[in-house]
N, C-alpha and C positions, 0 to 999 in steps of 0.2 A: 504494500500500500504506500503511495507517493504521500512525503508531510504533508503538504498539502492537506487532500484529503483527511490522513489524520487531526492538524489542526481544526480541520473543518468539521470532524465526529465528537472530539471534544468537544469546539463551540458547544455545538448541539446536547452533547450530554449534561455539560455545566448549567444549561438551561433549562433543561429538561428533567433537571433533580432539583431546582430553584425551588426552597417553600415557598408556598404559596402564589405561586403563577401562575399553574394549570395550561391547559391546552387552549383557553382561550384569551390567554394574557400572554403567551408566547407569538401564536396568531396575531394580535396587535400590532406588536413589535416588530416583528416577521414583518410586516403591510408597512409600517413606519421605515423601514430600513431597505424599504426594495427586494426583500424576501432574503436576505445578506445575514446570516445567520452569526457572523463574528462583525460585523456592524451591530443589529440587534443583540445581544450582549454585552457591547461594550456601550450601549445606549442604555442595556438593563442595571449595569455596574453606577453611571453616572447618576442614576435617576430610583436609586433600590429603596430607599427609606420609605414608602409608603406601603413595601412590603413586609418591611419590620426586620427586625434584629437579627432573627434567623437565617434571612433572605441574605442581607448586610454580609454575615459573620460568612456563611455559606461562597458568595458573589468575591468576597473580598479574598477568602482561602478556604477553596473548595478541596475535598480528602482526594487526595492524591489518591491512595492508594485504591478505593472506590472506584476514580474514573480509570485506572488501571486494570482494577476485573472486567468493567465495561468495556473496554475495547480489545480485552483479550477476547471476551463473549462476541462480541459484532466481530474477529476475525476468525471464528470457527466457519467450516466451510459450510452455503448454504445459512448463515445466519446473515440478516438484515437490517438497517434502521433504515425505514421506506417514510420516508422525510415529503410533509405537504406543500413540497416547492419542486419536487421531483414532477416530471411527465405523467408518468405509470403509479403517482398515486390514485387510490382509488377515485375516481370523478363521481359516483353516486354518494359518498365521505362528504363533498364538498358540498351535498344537496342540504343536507342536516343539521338540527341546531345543536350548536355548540360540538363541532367539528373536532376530534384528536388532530394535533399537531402532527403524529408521528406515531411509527407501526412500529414494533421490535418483531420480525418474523423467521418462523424455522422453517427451511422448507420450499415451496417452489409461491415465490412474491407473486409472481404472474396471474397464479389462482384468483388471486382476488381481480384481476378485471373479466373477470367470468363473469355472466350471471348468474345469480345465484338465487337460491328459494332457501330461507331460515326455514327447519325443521326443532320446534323445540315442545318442550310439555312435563309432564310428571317425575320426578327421581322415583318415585314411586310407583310404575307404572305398571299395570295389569300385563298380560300375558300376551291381551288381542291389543292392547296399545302398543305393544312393540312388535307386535307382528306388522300391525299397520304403518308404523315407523318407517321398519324397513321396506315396507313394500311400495308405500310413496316415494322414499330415497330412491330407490331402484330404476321405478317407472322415470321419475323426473330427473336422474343422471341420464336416465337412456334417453331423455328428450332432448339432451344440452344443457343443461342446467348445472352449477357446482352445488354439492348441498353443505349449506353453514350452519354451525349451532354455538355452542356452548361449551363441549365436551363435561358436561354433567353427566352423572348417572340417572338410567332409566332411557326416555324418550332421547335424549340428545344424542348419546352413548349407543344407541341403537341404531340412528341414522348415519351416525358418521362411519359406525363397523359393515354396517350394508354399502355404503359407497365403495371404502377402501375395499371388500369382498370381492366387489366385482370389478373393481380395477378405474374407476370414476374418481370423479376431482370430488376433495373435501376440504372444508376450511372451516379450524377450530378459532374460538375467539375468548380468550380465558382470561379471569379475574385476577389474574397473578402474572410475576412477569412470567418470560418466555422461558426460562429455563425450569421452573418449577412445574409441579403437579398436581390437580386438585381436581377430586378425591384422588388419593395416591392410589387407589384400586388399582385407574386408569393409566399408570405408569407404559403399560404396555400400548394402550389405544396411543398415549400422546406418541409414544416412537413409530408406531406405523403412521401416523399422521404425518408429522416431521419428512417421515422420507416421502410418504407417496403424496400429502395435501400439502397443506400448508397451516401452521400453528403461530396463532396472531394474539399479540399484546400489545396498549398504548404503555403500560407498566415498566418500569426496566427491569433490568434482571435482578432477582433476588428479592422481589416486591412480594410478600406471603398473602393469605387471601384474608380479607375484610370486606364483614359485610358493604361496605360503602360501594364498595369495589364491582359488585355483580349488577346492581342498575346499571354502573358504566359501559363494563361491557357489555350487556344488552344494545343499549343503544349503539352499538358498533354492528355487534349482529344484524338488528333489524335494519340499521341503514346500508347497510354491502349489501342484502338483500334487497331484489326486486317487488318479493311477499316474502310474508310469514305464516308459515301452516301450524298451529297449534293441535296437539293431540294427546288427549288427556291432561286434563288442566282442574284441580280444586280450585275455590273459588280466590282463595291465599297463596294460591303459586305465583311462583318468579316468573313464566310465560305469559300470563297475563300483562304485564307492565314490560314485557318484551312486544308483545300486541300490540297496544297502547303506544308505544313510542313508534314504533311502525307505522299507525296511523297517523300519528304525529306528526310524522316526514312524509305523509304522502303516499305511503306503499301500499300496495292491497294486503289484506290482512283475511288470511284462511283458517278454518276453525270446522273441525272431522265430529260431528256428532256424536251423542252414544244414547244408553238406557236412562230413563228419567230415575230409575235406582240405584244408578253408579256417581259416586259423589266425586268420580273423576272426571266429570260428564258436565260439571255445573258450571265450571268456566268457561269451559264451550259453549254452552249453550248460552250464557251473558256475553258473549263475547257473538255469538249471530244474534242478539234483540238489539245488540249496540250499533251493530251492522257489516258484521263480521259475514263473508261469502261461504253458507254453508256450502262443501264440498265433498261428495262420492267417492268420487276417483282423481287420479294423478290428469288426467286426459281436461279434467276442467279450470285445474291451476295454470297447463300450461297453456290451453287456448285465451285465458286473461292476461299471459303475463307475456308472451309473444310479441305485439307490437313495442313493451318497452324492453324487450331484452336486445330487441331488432335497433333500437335508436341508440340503448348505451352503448353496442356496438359503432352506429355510427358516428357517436361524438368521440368514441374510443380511436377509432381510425382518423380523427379529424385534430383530435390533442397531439396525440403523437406523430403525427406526418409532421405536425407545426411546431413541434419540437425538435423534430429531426432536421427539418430548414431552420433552425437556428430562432424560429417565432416563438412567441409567449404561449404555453398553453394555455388554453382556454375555451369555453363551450363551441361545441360542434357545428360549422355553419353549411355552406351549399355543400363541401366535398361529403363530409358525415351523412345530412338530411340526403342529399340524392343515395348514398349508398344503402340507408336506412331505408327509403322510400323506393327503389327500383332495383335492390339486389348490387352486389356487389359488381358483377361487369360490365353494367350497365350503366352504373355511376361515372362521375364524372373523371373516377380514379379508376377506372374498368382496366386498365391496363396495365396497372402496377398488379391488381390481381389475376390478371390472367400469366402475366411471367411469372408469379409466387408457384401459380398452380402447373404452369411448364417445367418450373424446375422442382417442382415438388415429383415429379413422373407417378408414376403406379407400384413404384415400390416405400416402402415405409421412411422416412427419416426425421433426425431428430431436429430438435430447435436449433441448434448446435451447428451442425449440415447446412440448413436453410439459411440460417445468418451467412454460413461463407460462400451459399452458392448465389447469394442474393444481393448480399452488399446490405440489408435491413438492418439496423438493429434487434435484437431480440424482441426487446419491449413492443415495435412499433409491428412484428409477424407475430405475436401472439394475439395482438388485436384481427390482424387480418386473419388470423384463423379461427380467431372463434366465430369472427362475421361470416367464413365460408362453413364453417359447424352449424350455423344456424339455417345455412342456406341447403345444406345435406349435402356442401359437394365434397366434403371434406371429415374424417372423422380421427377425433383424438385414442391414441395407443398408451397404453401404460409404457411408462418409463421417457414423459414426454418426447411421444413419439407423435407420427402425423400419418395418414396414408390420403387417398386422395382416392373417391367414389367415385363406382362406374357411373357416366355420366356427369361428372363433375366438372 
C-alpha cells in the first residue's frame, strides 16, 4: 500500500473513532472540505470543542496503537473501508436518512451494488418459518437478487445458509465491527459468508454488540435493500423496526402471513393493516421490485462510467435512464456492452479476466453485469465467475 493511501486510511480512521461525531457529523465535514478526508480532519482538529473533551483529548493524541490494529485489519486480504466519496459506494446508502459514512467489509464489496431483497424475522422461528426463509432466498437468488439480512439466528441465519447452499450472493450487515461475531453460534455462517458474500459493518473493528447498535444496523439492511420481506415476526421483534425504516426510505416492505394462532404471525399481520404487501410466493416480490432493481442498475452504470472519465459521481442521467429504460444494447452505451459481452465469449470467466480483456475497471463491469443479469443475457458463477447465455 503507497503512504499515500495509508495517510489517507488513517485520516479516515482518526475520524471515524472521533466521540461523538457519528456518520452524520463526518458527512458534514466531508461536504465542507470537498469530500478531502485529511482537509476534513484537520478542519475537525481546529474546530473540536463543541464536541467536548473526549473528542479534544482523542483529535489532539489519538492511541496509536489502536489505529495500528486498524490498519493491520483493512490490510488482511479481501478486507475493506468502502468510504462515501468512493464511486462503488452503495448509491441506494445515499437515498436514506442519516447515511453511514463508511462500510468496514469482509469479502467481495461488489455484493453490495446488487440488488438486493432484506430477508429478516424471528430468532425464534418455527420450523415452517425457516422453511419458508429458505425457500424465498432460493427463489429470489434464482431471480437476481442478493439476499441481505442480519446474520441473527433463526429467520436471518436461514436465508443467508440457503443463498451460500446454493452458491448465490449474500450480504451480512452486523451490529459489531467486522471482525467479530454475534451470536458466536454463527462463527461458522460469518466464515462462509466472508469468503463466498460479503460481511458488512459501519463499526470498526473490535466494536462488541450493544443494544444501541442493532437499530443501526437495521437501517443499513433495509436501505441496501430494494424491499424487505418479513417472516415471522412477534409483535416486539427487531424486524418490525427493520420494516419500519424500510418504509421510511421508500422501499417496499413484504410481510409472508401465517395462523391467527401463531403469535409469530402478529407482526405480520400489523405490518399488512399498516400496508405492508401481503405476499404468496417469491414470483410477486420480484414482479414489484423489477422496474427498481432495473434503474439502480442504470444509475449504477451511469456513477461509474462518470467516475471512470474522471467526472463527479452522481445520480444517473440519459446514459443510466436509457439503459434502464430500453435494455442495455440499446442504450445509449449499447456498445461498451456489446464488447463486454464479445469478450466475455461462451466460456466462463472471472472479474479478474474481464478487467484485462476489457480495459474496465472492476467496479465499473460488475455494474455492467449485473445490468446484463437482469437482462438474462448473462449469469453469475460461484467463485465470481460470469458465463454469458444462449442468446445473450
Amino acid at each position: 500500500m503507497l503512504m499515500d493511501d495509508l495517510d489517507e486510511l488513517r485520516a479516515w480512521l482518526i475520524a471515524l473513532r472521533t466521540p461523538g461525531l457519528g456518520p452524520g457529523g463526518l458527512r458534514e465535514r466531508l461536504d465542507a472540505a470537498g469530500g478531502d478526508i485529511r482537509a476534513a480532519l484537520a478542519q475537525l482538529r481546529r474546530h473540536a470543542a463543541p464536541l467536548g473533551e473526549l473528542a479534544q483529548a482523542w483529535l489532539a493524541r489519538p492511541d496509536e496503537v489502536q489505529l495500528a490494529a486498524d490498519l493491520a485489519w483493512l490490510a488482511e486480504p479481501e478486507h475493506r473501508l468502502l468510504r462515501c466519496t468512493e464511486a462503488d459506494f452503495p448509491p441506494q446508502l445515499e437515498h436514506i436518512p442519516q447515511p453511514p459514512a463508511v462500510l468496514f467489509v469482509v469479502g467481495e464489496a461488489s455484493l453490495l451494488l446488487y440488488p438486493q431483497v432484506a430477508i429478516v424475522g424471528a430468532r425464534g422461528a418455527s420450523v415452517a418459518g425457516l422453511a419458508h426463509a429458505r425457500a424465498f432466498a432460493l427463489a429470489l437468488a434464482d431471480a437476481g437478487f442478493a439476499i441481505t439480512s442480519g446474520m441473527a439466528d433463526g429467520i436471518d441465519g436461514a436465508a443467508h445458509t440457503a443463498a451460500l447452499d446454493a452458491g448465490a450472493k449474500t450480504v451480512a450487515v452486523v451490529g459489531t465491527g467486522a471482525d467479530r461475531v454475534y451470536p458466536r453460534k454463527h462463527h461458522a455462517l460469518a466464515r462462509r459468508i466472508a469468503a463466498h458474500g460479503a460481511l458488512v459493518s459501519e463499526f470498526p473493528p473490535g466494536t462488541p454488540a450493544r443494544p444501541d447498535h442493532f437499530p443501526r444496523r437495521n437501517r443499513i439492511i433495509s436501505g441496501l435493500a430494494l424491499g424487505t420481506l418479513v417472516i415471522e415476526a412477534g409483535l416486539r421483534s427487531g424486524s418490525l423496526i427493520t420494516a419500519r425504516l424500510a418504509a421510511e426510505q421508500g422501499r417496499e416492505v413484504f410481510a409472508l402471513p401465517g395462523s391467527i394462532h401463531n403469535p409469530l404471525a402478529r407482526g405480520c399481520h400489523r405490518l399488512i393493516r399498516d400496508g405492508a404487501r401481503l405476499v404468496e410466493t417469491a414470483a410477486e416480490i420480484v414482479e414489484t421490485l423489477a422496474p427498481a432493481a432495473r434503474m439502480l442498475g442504470g444509475e449504477l452504470v451511469a456513477r461509474l462510467n462518470a467516475a471512470a472519465d474522471g467526472e463527479a459521481a452522481g445520480p444517473a442521467r440519459t446514459e443510466g435512464g436509457m439503459a434502464a429504460a430500453y435494455g442495455c444494447l440499446e442504450g445509449c452505451n449499447g456498445s461498451v456492452y456489446r464488447r463486454l459481452l464479445t469478450e466475455l465469449g461462451h466460456a466462463p470467466a472471472t472479474l479478474d479476466e474481464l478487467v484485462q480483456r476489457t480495459g474496465q475497471s472492476a467496479a465499473a463491469l460488475s455494474s455492467m453485469l449485473l445490468m446484463l443479469e437482469l437482462e438474462a443475457r448473462v449469469e453469475s458463477l460461484p467463485g465470481n465467475r460470469y458465463q454469458r447465455l444462449p442468446g445473450g
